[in-house]
N, C-alpha and C positions, 0 to 999 in steps of 0.2 A: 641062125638060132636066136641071137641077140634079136632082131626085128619080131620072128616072132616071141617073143616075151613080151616084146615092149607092145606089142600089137595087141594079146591079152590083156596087159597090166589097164594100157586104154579103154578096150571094152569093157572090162570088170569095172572104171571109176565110172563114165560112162554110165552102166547098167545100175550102177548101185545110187549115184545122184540121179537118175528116173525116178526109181524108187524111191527115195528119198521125198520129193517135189511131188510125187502122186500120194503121196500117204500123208502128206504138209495140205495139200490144197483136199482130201478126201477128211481128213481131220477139221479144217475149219466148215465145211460144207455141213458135218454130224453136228460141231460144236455150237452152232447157231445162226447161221447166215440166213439159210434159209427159214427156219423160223420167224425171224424177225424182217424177210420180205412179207412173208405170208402176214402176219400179225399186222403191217402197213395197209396191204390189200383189207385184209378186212376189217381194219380201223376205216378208210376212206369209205368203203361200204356201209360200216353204220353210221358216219355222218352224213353221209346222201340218205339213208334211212329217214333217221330223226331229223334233216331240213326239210326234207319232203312230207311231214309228218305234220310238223308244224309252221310250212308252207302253205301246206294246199288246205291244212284242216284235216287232216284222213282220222278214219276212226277208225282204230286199230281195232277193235272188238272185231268189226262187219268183212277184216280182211284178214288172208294170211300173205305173210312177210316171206317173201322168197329171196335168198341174195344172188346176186348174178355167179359165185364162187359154188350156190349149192345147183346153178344149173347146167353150168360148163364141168363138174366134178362128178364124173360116171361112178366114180366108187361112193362118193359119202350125196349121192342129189338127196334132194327130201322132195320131187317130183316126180310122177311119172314118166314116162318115157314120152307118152302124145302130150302132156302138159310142155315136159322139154323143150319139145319141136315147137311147139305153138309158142310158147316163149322168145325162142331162135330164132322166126321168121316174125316176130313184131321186131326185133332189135335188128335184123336186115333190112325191114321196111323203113326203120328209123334209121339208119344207113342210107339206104338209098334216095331216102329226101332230103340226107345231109343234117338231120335233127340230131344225131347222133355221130359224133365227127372225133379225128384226134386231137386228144389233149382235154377230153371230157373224161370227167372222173366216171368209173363204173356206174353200169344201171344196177336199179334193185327193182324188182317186181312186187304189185300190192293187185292180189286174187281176192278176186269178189264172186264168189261162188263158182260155179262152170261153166261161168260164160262172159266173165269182161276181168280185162288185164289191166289195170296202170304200171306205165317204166318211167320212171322218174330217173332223171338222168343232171346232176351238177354238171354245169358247162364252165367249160375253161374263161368264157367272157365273164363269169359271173352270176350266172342268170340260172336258174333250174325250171326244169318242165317236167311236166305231165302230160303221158300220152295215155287216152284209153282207147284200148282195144274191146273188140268184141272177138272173144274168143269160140262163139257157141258152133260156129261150122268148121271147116276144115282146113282153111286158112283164115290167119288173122283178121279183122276189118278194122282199119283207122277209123275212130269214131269222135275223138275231140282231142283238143291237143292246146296245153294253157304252160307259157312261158311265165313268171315272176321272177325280179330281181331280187336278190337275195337281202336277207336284212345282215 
């Protein structure tokens, strides 16, 4: 009878330090952590924006600004769904020639009407590039692609 009591008394502290340690780590998770990754992410994203910006010379007027957060985010994109994809598969293209590698800060996208893409992309060396794509058929086309070192 003693063992089981004591055998109870265990699983009740047990059960209740779980709960304790899940409502501790569920609490700092609401109170801000996450926020304040997100807010980093997309701080890094508007300064590869604006290097890019006044990098390359872009006139913002003739583009619109896509961030790599509103293309991978199925609930809040501000792209279509074939814009998405065409987006997706220039940043695999830039993948697969290694122009886009780890330890490079996110791409941001600059649309030039319905048919050419630039991904400018900050590199961890230092350096940022622009890549334009032609987007007018059904997969991407690499069409120029200008590195500069950063000032």
């Amino acid at each position: 009878m003693n063992k089981k009591r004591n055998f109870f008394i265990v699983l009740g502290s047990v059960l209740v330090l779980s709960a304790a340690v899940l409502v501790a780590f569920s609490s700092n998770a609401i109170s801000g952590e996450l926020p304040q990754k997100s807010n980093k992410y997309l701080e890094a994203e508007t300064n590869v924006k604006n290097l890019a910006i006044k990098s390359f010379d872009i006139n913002t007027k003739n583009v619109k600004i896509v961030l790599n957060s509103d293309v991978f985010n199925e609930k809040s994109s501000t792209v279509s769904a074939d814009l998405g994809e065409k987006l997706v598969s220039a940043l695999t293209i830039l993948t697969e020639d290694k122009i886009f590698i780890p330890g490079d800060k996110v791409p941001v996208y600059f649309i030039e009407g319905n048919s050419v893409v630039s991904v400018a992309i900050m590199h961890a060396d230092g350096t940022i590039s622009l890549t334009k794509f032609d987007i007018s058929k059904e997969e991407p086309v690499k069409i120029d692609h200008v590195t500069k070192e950063v000032e």
